[in-house]
N, C-alpha and C positions, 0 to 999 in steps of 0.2 A: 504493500500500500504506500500509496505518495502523495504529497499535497496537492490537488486542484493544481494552484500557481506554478508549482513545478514542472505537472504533466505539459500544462500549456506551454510553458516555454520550451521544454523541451521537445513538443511537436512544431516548433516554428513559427506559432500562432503570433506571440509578441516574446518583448523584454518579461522579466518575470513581476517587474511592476506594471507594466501594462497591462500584465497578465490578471493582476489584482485589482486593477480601477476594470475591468470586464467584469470581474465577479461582483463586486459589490456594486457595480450599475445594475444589476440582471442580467446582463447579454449569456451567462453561459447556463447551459442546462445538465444535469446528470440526470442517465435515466428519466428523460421526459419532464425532470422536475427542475426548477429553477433555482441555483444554489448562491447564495450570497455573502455566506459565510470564510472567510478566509481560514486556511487550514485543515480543510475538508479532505478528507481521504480518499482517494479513490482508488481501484484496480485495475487491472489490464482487461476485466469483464464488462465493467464499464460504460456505458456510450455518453460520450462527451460529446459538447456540441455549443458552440459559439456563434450568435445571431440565426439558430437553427444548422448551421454547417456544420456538418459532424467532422471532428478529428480525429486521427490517427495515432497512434504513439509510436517513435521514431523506432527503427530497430538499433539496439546498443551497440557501441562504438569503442572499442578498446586501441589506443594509440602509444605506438610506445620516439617520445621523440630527441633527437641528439640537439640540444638547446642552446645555439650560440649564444656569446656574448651578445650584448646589446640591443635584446630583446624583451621583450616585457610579458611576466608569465600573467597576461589575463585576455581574456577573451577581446572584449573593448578595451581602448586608449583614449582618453581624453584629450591627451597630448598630441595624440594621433602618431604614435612610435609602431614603427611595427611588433605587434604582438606572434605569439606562437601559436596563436590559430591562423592565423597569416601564412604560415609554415608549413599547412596541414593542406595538399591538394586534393580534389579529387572525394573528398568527405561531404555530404549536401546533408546531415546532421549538425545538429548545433551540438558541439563537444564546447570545452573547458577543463582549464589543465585541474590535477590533481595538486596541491598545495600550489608552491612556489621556489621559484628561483631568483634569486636576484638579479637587478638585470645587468652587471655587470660578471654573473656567475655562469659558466656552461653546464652541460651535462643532462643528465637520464631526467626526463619528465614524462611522465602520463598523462594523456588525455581521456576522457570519458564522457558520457551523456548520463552513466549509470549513477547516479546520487547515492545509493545505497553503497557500492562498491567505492566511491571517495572517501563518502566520511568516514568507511571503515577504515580503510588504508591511510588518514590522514588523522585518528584517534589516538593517541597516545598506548590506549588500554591493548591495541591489537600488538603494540613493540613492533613494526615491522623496522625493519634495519634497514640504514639508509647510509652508505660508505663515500665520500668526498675526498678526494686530495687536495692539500694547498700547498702554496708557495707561500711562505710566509717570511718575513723578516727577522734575522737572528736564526740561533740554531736551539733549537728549545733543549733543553737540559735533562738529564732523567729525573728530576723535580719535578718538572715540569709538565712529566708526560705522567707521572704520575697522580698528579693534580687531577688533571683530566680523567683519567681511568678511573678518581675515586667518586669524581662531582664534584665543578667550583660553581661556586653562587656567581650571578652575572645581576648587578642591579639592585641587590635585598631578595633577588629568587635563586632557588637552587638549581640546577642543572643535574640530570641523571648523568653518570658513568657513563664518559664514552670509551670505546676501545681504539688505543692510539699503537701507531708504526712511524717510526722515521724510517724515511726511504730511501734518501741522500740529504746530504749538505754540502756545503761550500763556504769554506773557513774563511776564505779571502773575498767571496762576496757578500760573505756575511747572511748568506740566508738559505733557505732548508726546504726542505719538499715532506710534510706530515700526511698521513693516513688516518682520518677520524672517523668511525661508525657511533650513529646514533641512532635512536627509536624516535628521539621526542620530532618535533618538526616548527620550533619556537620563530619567532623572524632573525634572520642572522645569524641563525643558532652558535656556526661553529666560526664567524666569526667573529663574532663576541665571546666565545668561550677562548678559544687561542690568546685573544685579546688582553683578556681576563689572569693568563699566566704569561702576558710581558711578550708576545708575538704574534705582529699585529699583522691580517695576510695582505696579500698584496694580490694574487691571484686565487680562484677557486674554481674547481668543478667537483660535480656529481657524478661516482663513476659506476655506483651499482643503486638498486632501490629491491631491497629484499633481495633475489636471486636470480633480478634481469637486468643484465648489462649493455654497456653501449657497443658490441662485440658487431664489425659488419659496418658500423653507420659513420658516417664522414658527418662533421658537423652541418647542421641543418637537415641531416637528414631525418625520414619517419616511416616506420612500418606499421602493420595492425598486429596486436600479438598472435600468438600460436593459439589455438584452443586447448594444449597442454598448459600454456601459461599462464590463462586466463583460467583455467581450473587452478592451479596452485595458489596464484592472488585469493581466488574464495576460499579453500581450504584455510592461508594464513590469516585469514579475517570472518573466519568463522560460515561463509555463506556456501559452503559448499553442498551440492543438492543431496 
């Protein structure tokens, strides 16, 4: 089951606020009946229908994409920057990434239309593991790394354990190449945690998310996952059939 607003927008009909000034004008009906209620439930049984027009619901879209720099992980830009749905050809689905990237950050992002399968992957509760390398400034210390592996507070909040790798460094240019896996998915996570133990990054990518990597893809580029993949995602987030 899924809200009214959401089914809408995700059949193409409007924005998801559009979606909501329709419901509570009258314009949409379920089941014959006129719903005006924001937050209403509906199924895939269903029949929805907008000014009498019946809608559809989209078939689900699983995206797996290599996310250059200097892209923006959201659907719409205000700024009008190229986003990473921008990136996505060939898709007549409204997708939306799963979390976020920074937009000076590369690496593994998801796309989907499936709401149910984001929030799970993007909850804390399901621990999915999310592995980043940086370049960072300095050469972090085994202090340092150990910090990290135990949980540093970033701001008055604590930070869960992440698990750290030095991969290289370079004594004369003074800065390092770190390995960080985490679950949580906070804004900046890992660079504010590096931050936080005196090395500050300079660059970042995303190089795994749970047990799909960017293996194959040249940046910008994007596939649809495997249907073994797309089973594993539900398994590690509980929805598997």
């Amino acid at each position: 089951m899924e809200r009214l607003q959401k089914v809408l927008a995700h059949a193409g009909v409007a924005s998801r606020r559009q979606a909501e000034k329709f419901i509570t004008s009258g314009h949409v009906r379920v089941n014959q009946t006129v719903v005006t209620e924001l937050g209403t439930k509906v199924g895939v049984h269903d029949a929805i229908s907008v000014d009498n027009v019946p809608i559809t619901a989209e078939a689900p879209v699983y995206m797996l994409l290599y996310k250059p720099r200097g892209v923006v992980s959201t659907a719409h830009d205000d700024k009008q920057r190229k986003t990473v749905v921008d990136l996505i050809e060939n898709v007549p689905q409204r997708i939306y990434p799963v979390g976020r990237l920074d937009y000076d950050t590369s690496g593994l992002l998801l796309l989907t239309n499936d709401g149910e399968l984001a929030n799970r992957l993007t909850h804390p509760r399901y621990e999915v593991e999310k592995t980043y390398v940086a370049r960072v400034t300095g050469v972090p210390t085994n202090d340092a790394l150990r910090q990290l592996r135990q949980g540093v507070t970033v701001e008055g909040e604590p930070y869960a354990p992440a698990k750290t790798k030095m991969l290289s460094y370079d004594q004369k240019k003074k800065t390092a190449i770190v390995q960080l896996t985490i679950h949580e998915g906070r804004n900046h996570q890992v660079k504010k945690m590096l931050a936080a133990v005196g090395y500050p990054v300079e660059k970042l990518k995303r190089e795994q998310y749970g047990f799909l990597t960017l293996k194959g893809l040249q940046s910008g580029d994007s596939r649809h996952l495997k249907p073994e993949e797309l089973k594993e995602l539900k398994r590690l987030t509980g929805l598997a059939d």
